[in-house]
C-alpha positions as CSV (number, residue, x, y, z in Angstrom):
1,X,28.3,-31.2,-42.2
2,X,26.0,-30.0,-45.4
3,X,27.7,-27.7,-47.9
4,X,26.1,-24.5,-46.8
5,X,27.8,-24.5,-43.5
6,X,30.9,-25.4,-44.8
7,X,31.3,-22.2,-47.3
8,X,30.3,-20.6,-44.5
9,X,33.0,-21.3,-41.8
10,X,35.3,-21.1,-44.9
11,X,34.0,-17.2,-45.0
12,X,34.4,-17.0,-41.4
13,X,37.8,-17.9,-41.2
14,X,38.8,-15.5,-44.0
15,X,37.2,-12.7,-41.7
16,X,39.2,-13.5,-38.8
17,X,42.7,-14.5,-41.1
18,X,41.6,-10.5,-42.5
19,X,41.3,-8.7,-38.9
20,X,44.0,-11.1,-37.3
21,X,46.8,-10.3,-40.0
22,X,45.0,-6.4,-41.3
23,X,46.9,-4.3,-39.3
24,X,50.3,-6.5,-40.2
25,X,49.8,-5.5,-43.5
26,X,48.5,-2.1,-42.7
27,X,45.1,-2.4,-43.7
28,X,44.5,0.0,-41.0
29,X,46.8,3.0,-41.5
30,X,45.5,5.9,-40.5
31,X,47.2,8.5,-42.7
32,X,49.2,8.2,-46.4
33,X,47.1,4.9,-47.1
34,X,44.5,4.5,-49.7
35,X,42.1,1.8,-48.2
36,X,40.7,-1.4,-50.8
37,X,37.4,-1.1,-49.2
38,X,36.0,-3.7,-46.6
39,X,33.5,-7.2,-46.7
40,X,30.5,-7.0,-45.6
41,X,29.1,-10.0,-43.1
42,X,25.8,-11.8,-44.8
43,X,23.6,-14.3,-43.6
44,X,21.6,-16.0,-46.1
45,X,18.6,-18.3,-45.2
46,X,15.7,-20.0,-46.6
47,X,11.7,-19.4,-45.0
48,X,8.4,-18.8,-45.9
49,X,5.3,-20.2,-47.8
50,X,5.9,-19.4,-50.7
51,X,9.6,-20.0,-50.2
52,X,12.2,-17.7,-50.5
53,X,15.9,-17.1,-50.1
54,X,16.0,-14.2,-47.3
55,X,19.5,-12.1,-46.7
56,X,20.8,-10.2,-44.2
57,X,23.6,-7.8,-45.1
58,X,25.4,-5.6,-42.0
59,X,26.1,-2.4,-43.8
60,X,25.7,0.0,-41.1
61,X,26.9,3.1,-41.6
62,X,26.2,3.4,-45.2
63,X,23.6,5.4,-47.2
64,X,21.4,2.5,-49.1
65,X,21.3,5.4,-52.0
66,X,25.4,4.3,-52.5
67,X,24.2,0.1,-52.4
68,X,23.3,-1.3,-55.7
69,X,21.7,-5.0,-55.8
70,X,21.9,-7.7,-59.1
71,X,20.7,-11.1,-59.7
72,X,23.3,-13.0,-62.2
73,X,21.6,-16.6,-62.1
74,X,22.0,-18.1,-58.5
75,X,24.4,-15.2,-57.3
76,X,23.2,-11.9,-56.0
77,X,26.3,-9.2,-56.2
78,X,25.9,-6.4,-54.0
79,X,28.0,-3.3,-54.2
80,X,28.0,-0.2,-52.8
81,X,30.4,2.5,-51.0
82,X,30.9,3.5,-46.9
83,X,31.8,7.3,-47.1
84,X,34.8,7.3,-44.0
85,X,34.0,9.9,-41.2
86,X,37.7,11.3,-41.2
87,X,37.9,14.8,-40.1
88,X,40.9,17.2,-40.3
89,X,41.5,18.3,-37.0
90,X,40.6,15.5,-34.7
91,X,43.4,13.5,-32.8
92,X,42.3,9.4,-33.2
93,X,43.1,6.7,-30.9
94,X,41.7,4.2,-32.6
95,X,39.8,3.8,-36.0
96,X,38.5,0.6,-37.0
97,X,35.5,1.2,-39.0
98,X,35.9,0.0,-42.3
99,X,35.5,2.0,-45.3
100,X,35.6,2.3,-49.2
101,X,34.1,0.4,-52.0
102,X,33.2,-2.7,-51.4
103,X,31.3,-5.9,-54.0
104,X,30.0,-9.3,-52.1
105,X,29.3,-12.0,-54.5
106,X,26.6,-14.5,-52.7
107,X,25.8,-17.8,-53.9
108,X,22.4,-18.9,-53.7
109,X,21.2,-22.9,-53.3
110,X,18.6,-22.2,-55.6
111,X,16.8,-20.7,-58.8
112,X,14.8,-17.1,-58.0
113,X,12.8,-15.1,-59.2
114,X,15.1,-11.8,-59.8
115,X,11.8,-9.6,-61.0
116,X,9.9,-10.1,-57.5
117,X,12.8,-9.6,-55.3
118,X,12.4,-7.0,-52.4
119,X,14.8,-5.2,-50.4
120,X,14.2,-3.0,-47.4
121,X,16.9,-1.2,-45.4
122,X,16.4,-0.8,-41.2
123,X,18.6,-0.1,-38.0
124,X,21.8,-0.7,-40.8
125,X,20.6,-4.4,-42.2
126,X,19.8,-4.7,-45.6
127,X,16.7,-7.8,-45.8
128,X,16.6,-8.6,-49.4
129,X,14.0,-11.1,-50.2
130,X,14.1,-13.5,-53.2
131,X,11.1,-15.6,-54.2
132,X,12.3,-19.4,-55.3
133,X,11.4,-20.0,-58.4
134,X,10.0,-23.8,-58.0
135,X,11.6,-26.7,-59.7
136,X,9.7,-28.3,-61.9
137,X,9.3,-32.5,-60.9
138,X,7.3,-33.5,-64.1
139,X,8.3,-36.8,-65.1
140,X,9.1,-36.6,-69.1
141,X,9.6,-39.3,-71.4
142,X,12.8,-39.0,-73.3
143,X,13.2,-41.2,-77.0
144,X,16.3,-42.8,-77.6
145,X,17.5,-43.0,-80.6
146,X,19.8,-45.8,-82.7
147,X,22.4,-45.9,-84.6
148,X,19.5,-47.0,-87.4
149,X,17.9,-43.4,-86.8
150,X,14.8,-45.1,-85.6
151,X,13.5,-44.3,-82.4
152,X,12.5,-46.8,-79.5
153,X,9.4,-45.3,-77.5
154,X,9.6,-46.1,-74.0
């Protein structure tokens, strides 16, 4: 099992430990309650010539002018705010849809280029494209050194 798919049925437990025990714990109270926000799901995957990390966030539901996006190394942080649709006078059943603040932290596998990344917003996915910046495999000769402070060339 690679490491990729290992983080991610760790997530994917978390997800299901969060709606199995959430209304336990009253995550889900409808009135008197200040919600902590909610987790969006991601997919990250890698495509394309030139390469590129390529991710998926389900934020349906939520103005893309409230979702801000920052590369920090090999993490991209995503933030952003659902607004709830709670009006006074209507009698709920049920209410499910998460809402509040929210800030996913995504590792990436590899180095990109933060300057050309490109995000687009459709149907209530968020694509946000990040060119890899390419390793560089140029073999280099390193000098070793003595305690004599001469060098040995190799």
């Amino acid at each position: 099992m690679s490491e990729r798919d290992l983080f991610a049925n760790f997530e994917r437990m978390r997800r299901e430990m969060d709606e199995l025990f959430g209304d336990v714990f009253g995550r889900r109270a409808l009135h008197g309650r200040q919600r902590g926000g909610f987790s969006p799901a991601v997919d990250v995957f890698y495509e394309g010539d030139p390469p590129r990390a390529v991710l998926h966030a389900e934020l349906a539901g939520i103005d893309p002018a409230e979702v801000t996006l920052e590369v920090v190394g090999r993490e991209l942080v995503i933030c952003g705010h659902r607004r709830p649709d709670v009006e006074e006078g209507r009698a709920y059943q049920q209410l499910e849809i998460d809402f509040g603040p929210f800030r996913r932290v995504i590792a990436l596998g590899a180095d990109v280029a933060a300057d050309e990344a490109r995000a687009t917003y459709l149907d209530g996915i968020l694509r946000i494209e990040l060119p890899l910046v390419p390793s560089e495999r140029v073999a280099r000769s390193v000098r070793i050194e003595t305690r004599g402070g001469e060098g040995q060339r190799p």
